[in-house]
N, C-alpha and C positions, 0 to 999 in steps of 0.2 A: 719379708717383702710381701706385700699387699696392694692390690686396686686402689685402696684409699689413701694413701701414701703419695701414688702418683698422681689420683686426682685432687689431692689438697696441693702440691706444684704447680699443678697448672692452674687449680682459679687464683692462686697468690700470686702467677703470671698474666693476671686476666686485665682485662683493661676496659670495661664498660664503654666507654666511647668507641673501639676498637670491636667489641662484639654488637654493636647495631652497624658499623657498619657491612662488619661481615654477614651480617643477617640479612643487608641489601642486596651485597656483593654476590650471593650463594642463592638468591633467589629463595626465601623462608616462604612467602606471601602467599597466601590459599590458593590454589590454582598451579602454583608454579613449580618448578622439577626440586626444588629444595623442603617443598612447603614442610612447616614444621621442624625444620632444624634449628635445634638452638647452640648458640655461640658462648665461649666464656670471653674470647677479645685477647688470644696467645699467639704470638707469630709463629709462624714457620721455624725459623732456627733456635725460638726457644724451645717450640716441641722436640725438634733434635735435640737442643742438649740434653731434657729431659731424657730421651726414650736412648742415647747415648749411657746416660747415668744408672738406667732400669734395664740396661739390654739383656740379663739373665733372669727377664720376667717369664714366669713358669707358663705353659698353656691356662693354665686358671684363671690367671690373672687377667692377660691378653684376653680370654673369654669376655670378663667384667667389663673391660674396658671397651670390647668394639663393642657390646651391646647397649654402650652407654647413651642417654641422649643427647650428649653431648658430641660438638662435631670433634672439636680439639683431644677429646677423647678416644675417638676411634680413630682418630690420625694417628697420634702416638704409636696406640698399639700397632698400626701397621709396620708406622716407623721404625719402633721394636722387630715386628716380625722380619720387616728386609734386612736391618742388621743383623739378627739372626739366622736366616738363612745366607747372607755372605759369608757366614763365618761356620757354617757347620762343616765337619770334615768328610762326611760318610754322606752317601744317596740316602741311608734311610734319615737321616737324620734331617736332611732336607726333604723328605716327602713329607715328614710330620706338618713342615712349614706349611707346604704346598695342601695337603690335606687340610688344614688348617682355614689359609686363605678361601680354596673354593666353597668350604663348607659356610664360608660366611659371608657371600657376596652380596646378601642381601642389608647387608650392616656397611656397604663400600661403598655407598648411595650416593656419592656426589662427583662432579669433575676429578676435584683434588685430590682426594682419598684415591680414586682409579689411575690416574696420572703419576703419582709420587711412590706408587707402587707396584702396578701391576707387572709391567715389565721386567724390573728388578728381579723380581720375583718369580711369576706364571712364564714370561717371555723367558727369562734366563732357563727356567728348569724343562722347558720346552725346545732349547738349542737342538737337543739331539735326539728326540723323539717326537711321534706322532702326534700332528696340530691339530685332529678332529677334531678336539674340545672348541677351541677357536673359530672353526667356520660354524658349530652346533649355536654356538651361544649370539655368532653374525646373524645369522638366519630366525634368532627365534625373536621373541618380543618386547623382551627385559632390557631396556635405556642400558642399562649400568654393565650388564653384560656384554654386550654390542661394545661397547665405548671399551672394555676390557680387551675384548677383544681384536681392535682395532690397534689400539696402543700399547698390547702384549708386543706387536711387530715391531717395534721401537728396536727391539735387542736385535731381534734378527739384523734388520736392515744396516742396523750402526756395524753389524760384522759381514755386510757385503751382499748380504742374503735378500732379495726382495721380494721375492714371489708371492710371499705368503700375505706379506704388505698390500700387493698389488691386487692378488684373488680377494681379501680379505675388504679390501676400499672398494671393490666393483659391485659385490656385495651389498653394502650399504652406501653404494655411490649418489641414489636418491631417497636418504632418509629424509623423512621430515623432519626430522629434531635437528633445531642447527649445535647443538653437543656431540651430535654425529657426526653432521656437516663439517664442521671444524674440526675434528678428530681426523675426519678423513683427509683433508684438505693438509693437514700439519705431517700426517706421515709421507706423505704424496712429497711434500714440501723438503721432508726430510733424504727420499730419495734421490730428488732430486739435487739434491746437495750432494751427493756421493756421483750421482750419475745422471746427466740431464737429459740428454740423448733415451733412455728409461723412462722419464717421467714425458718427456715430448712424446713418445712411442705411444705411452698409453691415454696421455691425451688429445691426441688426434683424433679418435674415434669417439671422445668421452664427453670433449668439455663442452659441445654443445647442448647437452641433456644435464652437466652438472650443476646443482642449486650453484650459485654464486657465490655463497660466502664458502664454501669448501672450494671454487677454481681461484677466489682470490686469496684464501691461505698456501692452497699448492703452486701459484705463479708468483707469490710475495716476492721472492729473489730473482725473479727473469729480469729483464730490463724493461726501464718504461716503456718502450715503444712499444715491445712483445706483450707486456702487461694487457694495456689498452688494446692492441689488436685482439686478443681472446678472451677481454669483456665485451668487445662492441658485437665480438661473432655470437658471442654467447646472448647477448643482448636482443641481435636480429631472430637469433634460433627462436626466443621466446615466444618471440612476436611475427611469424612470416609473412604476414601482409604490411609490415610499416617500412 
């Protein structure tokens, strides 16, 4: 088994018209949080079945492939990675994972790749020990780590746990980047789905100073009237003299 193996699967997967428009979709364009990613045009579930097919790709491999320029390529191998570490039996065998993932955050460079893995992964192996990493990487000034770090709480939260969710969204509660925004707005959103009462508690004090598109992803599911009334609050907070 080989890198080039799996990446001759996926551009035979690739779909030219389907890779411009992911190059839209990902934001490639000089300036923008994508700039410079290139596309082969592979979906989602065929990169599973792919990295399903490759799951006993050595560390070597997985190296090749997240440093690839290609995006479909270092999905995979994450892909690979999270099935791999679902299935390993022993903590050390999962630290390699885990050692693995952080050592290459800088290759996790988009929404998706961070989304489709981190939590699985970083969140799961983080259940039961110390989050510092998490508020380290909230706090510093790396997009992609921020955003990990955000949606690492995914696992906590889906098992009842919020805290680290909540300290972790306060944190980045006015980022500029709406990648952040949205991030934050969507765990908020998720807590709230477990526990509303929770997410009302902390946006009381919050949603007036929150950018808008993170309090309209956190109040998506309230009801319209509740929607509307903590846009229009949020709306007057903007602006105090209108």
């Amino acid at each position: 088994m080989n890198s080039s193996d799996i990446v001759c699967e996926l551009k035979a997967a690739g779909n030219p018209e389907k890779a411009r428009h992911l190059s839209h979709f990902f934001k490639t364009g000089k300036g923008e949080y994508g700039e410079g990613d290139l596309f082969l045009g592979v979906t989602v579930p065929e990169q599973r079945n792919i990295a399903r097919k490759y799951h006993q790709a050595p560390p070597e491999v997985l190296e090749e492939l997240i440093i690839s320029p290609w995006h479909e390529c270092r999905l995979t191998a994450l892909l690979i990675l999270v099935y791999q570490f679902e299935h390993r039996k022993t903590k050390e065998e999962q630290e390699k994972c885990i050692d693995f993932y952080i050592t290459h955050t800088d290759y996790i460079n988009n929404w998706d790749l961070v989304d489709l893995s981190c939590y699985k992964i970083l969140g799961k192996w983080l259940a039961d020990k110390d989050r510092s990493l998490l508020y380290d990487w909230a706090r510093g000034n790396h997009l992609w780590k921020q955003r990990i770090a955000m949606v690492s709480c995914m696992h906590f939260i889906r098992q009842g746990d919020f805290k680290d969710g909540l300290d972790i969204a306060d944190i980045l509660l006015q980022h500029s980047h709406d990648l952040i925004q949205k991030a934050v707005g969507w765990l908020l959103r998720e807590i709230g789905k477990k526990d509303k009462q929770t997410l009302t508690d902390f946006l009381a004090k919050r949603y007036s100073r929150m950018p808008r598109t993170a309090l309209r992803y956190a109040i998506e599911r309230f009801p319209e009237e509740e929607r509307k009334s903590y846009l229009i609050r949020n709306f007057k907070s903007e602006r105090p003299n209108s």
